[in-house]
N, C-alpha and C positions, 0 to 999 in steps of 0.2 A: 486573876487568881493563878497560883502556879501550884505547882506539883511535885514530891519529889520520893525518889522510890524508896520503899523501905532495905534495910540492910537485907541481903540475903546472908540467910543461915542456912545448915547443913539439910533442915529437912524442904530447903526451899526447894521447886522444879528447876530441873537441867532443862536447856533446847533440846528438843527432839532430834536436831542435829549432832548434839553433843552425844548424848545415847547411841545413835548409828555408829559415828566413829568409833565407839569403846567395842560396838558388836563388830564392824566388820574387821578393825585391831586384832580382838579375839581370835576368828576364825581363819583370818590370812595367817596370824601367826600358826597356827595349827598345820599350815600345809607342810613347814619344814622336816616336820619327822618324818612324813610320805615320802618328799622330795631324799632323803638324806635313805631312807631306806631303799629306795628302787635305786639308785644311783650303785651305792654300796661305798662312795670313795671314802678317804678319811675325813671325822669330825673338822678338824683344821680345815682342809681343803673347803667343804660347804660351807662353813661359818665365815671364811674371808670373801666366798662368791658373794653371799648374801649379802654380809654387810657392804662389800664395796662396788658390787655391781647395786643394792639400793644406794651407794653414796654418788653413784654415777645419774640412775635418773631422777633422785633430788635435784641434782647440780642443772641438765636439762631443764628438770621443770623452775627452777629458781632461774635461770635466763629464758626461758619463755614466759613466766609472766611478768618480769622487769623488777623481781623481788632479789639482786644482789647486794643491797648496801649493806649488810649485814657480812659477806663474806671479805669485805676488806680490814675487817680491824680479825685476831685474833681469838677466839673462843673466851668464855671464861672458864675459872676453873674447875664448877663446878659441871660444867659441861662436857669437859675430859674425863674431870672422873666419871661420870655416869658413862663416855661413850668405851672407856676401858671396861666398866662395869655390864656395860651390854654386850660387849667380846666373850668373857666370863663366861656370861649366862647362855650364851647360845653357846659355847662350846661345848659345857657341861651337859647343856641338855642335849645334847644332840650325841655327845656318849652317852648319856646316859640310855636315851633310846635305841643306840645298837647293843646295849648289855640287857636290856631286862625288857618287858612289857611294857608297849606305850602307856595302857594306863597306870603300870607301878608310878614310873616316871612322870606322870602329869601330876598324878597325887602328891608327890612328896614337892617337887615344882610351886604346886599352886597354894602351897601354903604361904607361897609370898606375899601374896594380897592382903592376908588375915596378918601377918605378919608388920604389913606394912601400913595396916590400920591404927595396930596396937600403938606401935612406935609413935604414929602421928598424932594418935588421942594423947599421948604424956609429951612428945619434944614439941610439935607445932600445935597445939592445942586446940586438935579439932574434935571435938568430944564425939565418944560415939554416944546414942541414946537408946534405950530400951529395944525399940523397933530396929536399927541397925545392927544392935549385939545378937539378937534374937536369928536375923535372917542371914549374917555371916555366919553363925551355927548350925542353922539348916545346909547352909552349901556345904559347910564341912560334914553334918552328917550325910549330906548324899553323896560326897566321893568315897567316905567311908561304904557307904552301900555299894557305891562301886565295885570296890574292892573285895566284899565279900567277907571283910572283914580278917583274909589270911594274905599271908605273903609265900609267893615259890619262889622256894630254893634250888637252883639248877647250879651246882656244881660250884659257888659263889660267884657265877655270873650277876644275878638277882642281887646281891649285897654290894657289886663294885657299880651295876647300875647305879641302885638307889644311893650307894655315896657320892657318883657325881651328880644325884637328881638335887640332893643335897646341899652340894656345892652350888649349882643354878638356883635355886631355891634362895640361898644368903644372897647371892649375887642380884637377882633377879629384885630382891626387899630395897634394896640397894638404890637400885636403876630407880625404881617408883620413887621412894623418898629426894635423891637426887632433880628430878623430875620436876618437884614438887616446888622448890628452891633455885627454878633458873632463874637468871635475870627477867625483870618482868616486859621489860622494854625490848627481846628478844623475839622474834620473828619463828612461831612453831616450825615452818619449812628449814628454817634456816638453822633453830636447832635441832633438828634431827639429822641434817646434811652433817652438821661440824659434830654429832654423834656417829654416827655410821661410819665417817672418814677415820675419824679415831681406833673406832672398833678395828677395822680393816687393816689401821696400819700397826694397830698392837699386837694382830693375830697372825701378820705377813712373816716374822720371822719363824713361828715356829708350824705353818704350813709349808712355809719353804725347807724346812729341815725335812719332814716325809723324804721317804724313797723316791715317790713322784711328783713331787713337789706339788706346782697349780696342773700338771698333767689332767687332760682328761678324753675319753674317747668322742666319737663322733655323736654318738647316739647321747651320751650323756651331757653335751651344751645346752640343750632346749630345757631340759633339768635346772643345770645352773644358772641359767637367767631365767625364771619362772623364780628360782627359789632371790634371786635379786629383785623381782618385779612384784611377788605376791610377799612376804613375809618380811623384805629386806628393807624397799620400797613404802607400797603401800599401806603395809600393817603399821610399820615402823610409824613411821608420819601421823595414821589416824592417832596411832597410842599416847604419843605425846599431844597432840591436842588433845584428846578427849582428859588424858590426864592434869592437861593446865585447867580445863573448864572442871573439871567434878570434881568434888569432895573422894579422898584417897577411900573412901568403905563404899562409896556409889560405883566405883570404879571396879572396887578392889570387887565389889560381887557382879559386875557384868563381866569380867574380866571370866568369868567360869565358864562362858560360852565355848572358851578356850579348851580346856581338855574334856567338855562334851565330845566338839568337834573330834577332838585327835582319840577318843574312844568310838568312835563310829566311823573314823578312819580304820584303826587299828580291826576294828570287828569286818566290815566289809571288804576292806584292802589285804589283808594280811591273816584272816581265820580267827583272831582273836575273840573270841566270842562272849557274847552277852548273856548271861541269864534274866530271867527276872529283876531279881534285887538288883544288880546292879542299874538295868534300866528305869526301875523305880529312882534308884537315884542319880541319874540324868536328869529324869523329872524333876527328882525337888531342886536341882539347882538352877535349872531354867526356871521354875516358878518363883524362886526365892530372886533371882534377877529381876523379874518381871516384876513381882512385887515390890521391892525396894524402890524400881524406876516407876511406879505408879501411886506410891506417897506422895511425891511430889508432883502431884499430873499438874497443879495449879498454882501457879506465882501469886506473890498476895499483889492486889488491886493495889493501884498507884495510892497514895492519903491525901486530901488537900495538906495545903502546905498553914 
């Protein structure tokens, strides 16, 4: 007698391996706004360390475990675009977090996910269903609780923020759906390396226009390769794996681990402080995660054939 698995559909179970990469993705990326604020240097300057000091130890770990056949042929092109499209997004954001409050900026950010669900239920035809449309709602109402429901105006600092969070935000819908559409025969390490490199080398000329170009002091290197190793590196790499395995709304609401993280940065690092409401909704976005990843806690049983 033989066996054979049924189709998986959206509300089937991810690996529990696939879930981790989306969480630790999340919160590596979260470190950059830390890193980019204690630093002080220009947006340009951190966004090309990150990307190309991660395109550096991709490249290490792609010749330590014997996985180069992938970097002799050329990229494709949906590849470039997403890896100019991740330059974008981290530049943006990362002005955007020296103009306004980390959490203005994750909010208007992480509308990508919701953004890049919508897109995918009508272009690639990944339907959302009652219980998905439901708990991507609750995450968007708890960053609204975040928020408190107002925005500060400081002198249109607050406004030139939230237009680059803006701009990361399109950019960022981008990257996921691009993402979503590599080649399938593509090797995860291998596209995030020929991403990063991209990024690096579309964001090198206009870091090198700065006053200080790639300058940087003594004290602030341990910075810049931290933000190459944690956010550049390692987040990079989980994101797109976690994003070739899961359906873009499983994704798109673990993905909010992300500016939990960088609001509890922002409160403990930086004074930005939390009241109530907003802590409430940290909660529902974490449970609205949790929940969504525990629909699927069980794959359906093999059928005889």
């Amino acid at each position: 007698m033989t066996t054979q698995t049924l189709p998986r559909s959206l509300d089937d179970a991810p690996a529990l391996s696939s879930l981790l990469l989306a969480l630790v993705a999340a919160v590596g990326m979260a470190t950059i706004g830390v890193i980019s604020r204690v630093t002080g240097l220009p947006a340009e300057s951190i966004t090309f360390y990150r990307l190309g000091l991660g395109a550096a130890c991709l490249l290490a770990y792609l010749l330590l475990t014997g996985r180069v056949a992938g970097l002799r042929t050329l990229p494709a092109r949906s590849v470039v675009v997403s890896g100019a499209l991740l330059a974008a997004f981290v530049l943006c954001y990362v002005q955007a977090m020296n103009h306004t409050r980390m959490a203005n900026a994750i909010l208007m950010v992480y509308l990508a996910p919701v953004c890049a669900s919508v897109v995918a239920h009508f272009l690639f035809g990944e339907k959302l269903g009652p219980r998905q449309t439901a708990l991507i709602g609750a995450a968007l109402l708890g960053f609204a609780m975040m928020q408190e429901f107002r925005l500060e105006l400081d002198g249109g600092s607050d406004a030139l923020g939230l237009g680059f969070a803006l701009l990361a935000m399109l950019a960022y819908t981008g990257f996921i759906l691009c993402n979503r559409r590599l080649p399938r025969d593509m090797d995860d390490a291998t596209g995030a390396f020929w991403q990063l490199t991209v990024g690096a080398l579309v964001i090198l000329p206009f870091a090198l226009s700065q006053p200080q170009g790639l300058a940087a002091a003594p004290w602030q290197w341990p910075w810049l390769v931290a933000a190459g190793v944690l956010p550049g590196f390692l987040a990079l790499l989980c994101a797109v794996m976690a994003i070739n395995r899961l359906p873009t709304a499983l994704y798109g609401t673990l993905a909010y681990c992300e500016p939990v993280a960088v609001v509890i940065f922002g409160w403990t690092l930086f004074g930005e402080a939390l009241g109530p409401l907003p802590l409430a909704g940290c909660a529902l976005i974490l449970l609205s995660g949790m929940v969504q990843a525990s629909l699927g806690a069980t794959r359906p049983a093999p059928s005889p054939a």
